[in-house]
N, C-alpha and C positions, 0 to 999 in steps of 0.2 A: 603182451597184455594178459595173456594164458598166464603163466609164468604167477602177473603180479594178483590175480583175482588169486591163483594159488595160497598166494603166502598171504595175502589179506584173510584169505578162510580159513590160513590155518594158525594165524595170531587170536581170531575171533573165535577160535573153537580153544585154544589155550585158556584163553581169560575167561572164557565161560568156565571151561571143568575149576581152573583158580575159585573163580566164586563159588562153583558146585561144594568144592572144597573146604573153605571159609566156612560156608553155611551148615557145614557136615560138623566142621570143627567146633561150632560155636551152639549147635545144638544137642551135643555126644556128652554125656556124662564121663566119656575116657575119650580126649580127645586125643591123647597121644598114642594112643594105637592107631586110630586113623593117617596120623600124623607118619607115622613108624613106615604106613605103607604105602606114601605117595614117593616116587621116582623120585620128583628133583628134590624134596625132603632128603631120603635119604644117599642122592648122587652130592649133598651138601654134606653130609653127616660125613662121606668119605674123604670130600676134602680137607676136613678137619681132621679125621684120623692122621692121611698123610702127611699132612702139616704138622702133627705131634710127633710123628716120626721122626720126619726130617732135622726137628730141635734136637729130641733125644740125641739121636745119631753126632750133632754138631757138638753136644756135651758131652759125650762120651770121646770124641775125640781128642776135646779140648782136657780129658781126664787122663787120655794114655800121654798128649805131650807133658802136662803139669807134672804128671807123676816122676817123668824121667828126670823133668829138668828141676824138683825141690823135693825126689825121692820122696814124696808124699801123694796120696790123694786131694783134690779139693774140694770133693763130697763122696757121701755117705751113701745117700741113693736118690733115687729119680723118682716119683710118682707121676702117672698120667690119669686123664681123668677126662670122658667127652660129658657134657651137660645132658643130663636124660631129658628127654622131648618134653615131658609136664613139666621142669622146671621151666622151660625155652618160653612155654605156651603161657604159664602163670608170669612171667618175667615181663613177657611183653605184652600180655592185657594190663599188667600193672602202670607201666609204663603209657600203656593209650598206645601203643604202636600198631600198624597195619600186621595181620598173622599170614605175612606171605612170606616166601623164600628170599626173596630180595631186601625185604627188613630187615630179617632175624640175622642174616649174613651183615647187612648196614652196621644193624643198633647195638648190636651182643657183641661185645670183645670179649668176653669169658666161654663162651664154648666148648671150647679146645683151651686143657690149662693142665701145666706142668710143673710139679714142686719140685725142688729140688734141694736137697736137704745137706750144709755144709755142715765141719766140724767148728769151725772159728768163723767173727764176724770179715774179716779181713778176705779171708776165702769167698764170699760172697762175693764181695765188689770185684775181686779181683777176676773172679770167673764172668759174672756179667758184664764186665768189660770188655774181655775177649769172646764174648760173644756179641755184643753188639757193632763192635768194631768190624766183623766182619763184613765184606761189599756186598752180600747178597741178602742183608738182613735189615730192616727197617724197624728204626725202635718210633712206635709212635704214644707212647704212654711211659712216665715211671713214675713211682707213687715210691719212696722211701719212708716207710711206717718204723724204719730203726731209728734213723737220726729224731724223726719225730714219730713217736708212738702214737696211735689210736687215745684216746681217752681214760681206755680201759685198759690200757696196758697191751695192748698189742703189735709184735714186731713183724715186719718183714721187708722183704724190696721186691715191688710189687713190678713189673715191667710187659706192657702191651707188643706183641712184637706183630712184624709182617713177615712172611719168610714164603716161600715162592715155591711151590709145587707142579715136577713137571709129569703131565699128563701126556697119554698116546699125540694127542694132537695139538695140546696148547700149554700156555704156564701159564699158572694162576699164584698171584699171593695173596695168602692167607691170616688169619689174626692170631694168636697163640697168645696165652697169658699164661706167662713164667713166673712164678713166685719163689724166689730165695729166703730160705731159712736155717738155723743153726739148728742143730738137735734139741736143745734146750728148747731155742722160740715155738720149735716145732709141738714138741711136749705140755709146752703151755697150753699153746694154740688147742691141741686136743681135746686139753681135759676142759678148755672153756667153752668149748664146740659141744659139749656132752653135756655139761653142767648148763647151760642155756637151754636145754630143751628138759630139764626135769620138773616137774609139775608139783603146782603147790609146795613152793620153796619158801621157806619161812625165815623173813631180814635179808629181803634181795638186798637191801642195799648193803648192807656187812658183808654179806657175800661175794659184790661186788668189786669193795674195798678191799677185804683180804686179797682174792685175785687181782688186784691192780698191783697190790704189794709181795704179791708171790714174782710177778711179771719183773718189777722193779727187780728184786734180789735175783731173779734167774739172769737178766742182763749184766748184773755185777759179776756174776760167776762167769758170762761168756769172757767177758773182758778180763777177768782174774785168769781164767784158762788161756787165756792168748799171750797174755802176758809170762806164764811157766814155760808154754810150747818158742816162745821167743826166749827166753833164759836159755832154755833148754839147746834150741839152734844153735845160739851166738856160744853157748861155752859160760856165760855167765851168770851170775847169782844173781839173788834179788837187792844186796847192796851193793851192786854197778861193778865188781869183781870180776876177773877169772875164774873161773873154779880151779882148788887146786894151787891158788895165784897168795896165799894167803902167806904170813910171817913165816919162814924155817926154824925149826929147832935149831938149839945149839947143838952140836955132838956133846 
């Protein structure tokens, strides 16, 4: 009975500091510092770290077997990225969500998010294949913005994963969001990330347009490029040849 008044007082001393918290958060002009320095805020923030780890580490694996076995790389390089706490806070009052630990963990599959940046479109798939095939990995999201682009011309293959972190004393999994891009998509992506935030632009919508048409011709080029690096493999030309393979001189 000792024991249970215990843990009853000490759920009901939890959920109070919870709401002390809440009310700290929602009246603070910075509430992500507050944010920054609550315990299970940031024993969450770690989980996510190691959860990005744990991807990296599975892609860099999956880059020394690829490399052996088609004497190439399948990307470029990795970006990692945790969500700063005002994003977290603004994301989920936008949303109407509860600003507790246990939501933000629920409702946010972007937290924890890693890019990863191929040479060719065909590398992409081929790598997030063999990552999701693996048994210890849960895909619960894919969003494929290559096959079908954004409106605006945006590509990628967007993919929610679970992936399972082991702790001194337990395993937890966790949500990771993997974004696969080419150099190119990635390039675009950029300068459209940049150019969205410039003030007093004048013919948004031209500007738009052009960018949806820079988007279009950079995909022509990813697929033109794949297309040379396949010639280039097989030995043959771009009229279905040998190289090499052509008519002999007479002596």
């Amino acid at each position: 009975m000792g024991a249970d008044r215990e843990k009853g007082k000490s759920r009901k001393e939890n959920t109070e500091a919870e709401i002390a918290l809440i009310n700290r958060l929602a009246e603070s002009e910075h509430p992500e510092k507050i944010l920054e320095s609550a315990q299970p805020f940031m024993e969450l923030m770690s989980r996510y770290r190691c959860a990005m780890m744990e991807v990296e580490t599975k892609l860099r694996v999956l880059d020394e077997e690829f490399s052996l076995t088609y004497d190439r790389n399948p990307f470029e390089t990795i970006k990692s990225r945790l969500k700063r706490p005002v994003s977290i806070i603004e994301k989920m009052k936008r949303r109407g969500y509860p600003l507790t630990v246990e939501e933000i963990e629920k409702r946010l599959n972007d937290i924890a998010g890693i890019r990863v940046i191929c040479s060719f479109p065909d590398d992409i798939y081929r790598l997030a294949d063999m990552l999701i095939r693996q048994d210890d990995i849960r895909l619960v999201q894919k969003k494929d913005y290559i096959v079908s682009p954004k409106p605006n011309g945006y590509r990628s293959l967007h993919l929610i994963l679970e992936v399972p972190i082991f702790l001194s004393d337990s395993k937890r999994y966790m949500k990771v969001e993997v974004q696969f891009r080419t150099i190119a998509m990635d390039f675009w992506a950029s300068l459209d990330h940049k150019l969205k935030y410039k003030k007093d632009v004048q013919e948004p919508e031209r500007i738009a347009a052009q960018l949806k048409e820079c988007a279009d011709i950079i995909s022509s080029m990813d697929e033109r490029m794949q297309q040379i690096r396949d010639q280039i493999e097989t030995g043959r030309t771009g009229d279905g040849r040998c190289s090499g393979s052509g008519p002999m001189e007479e002596a």
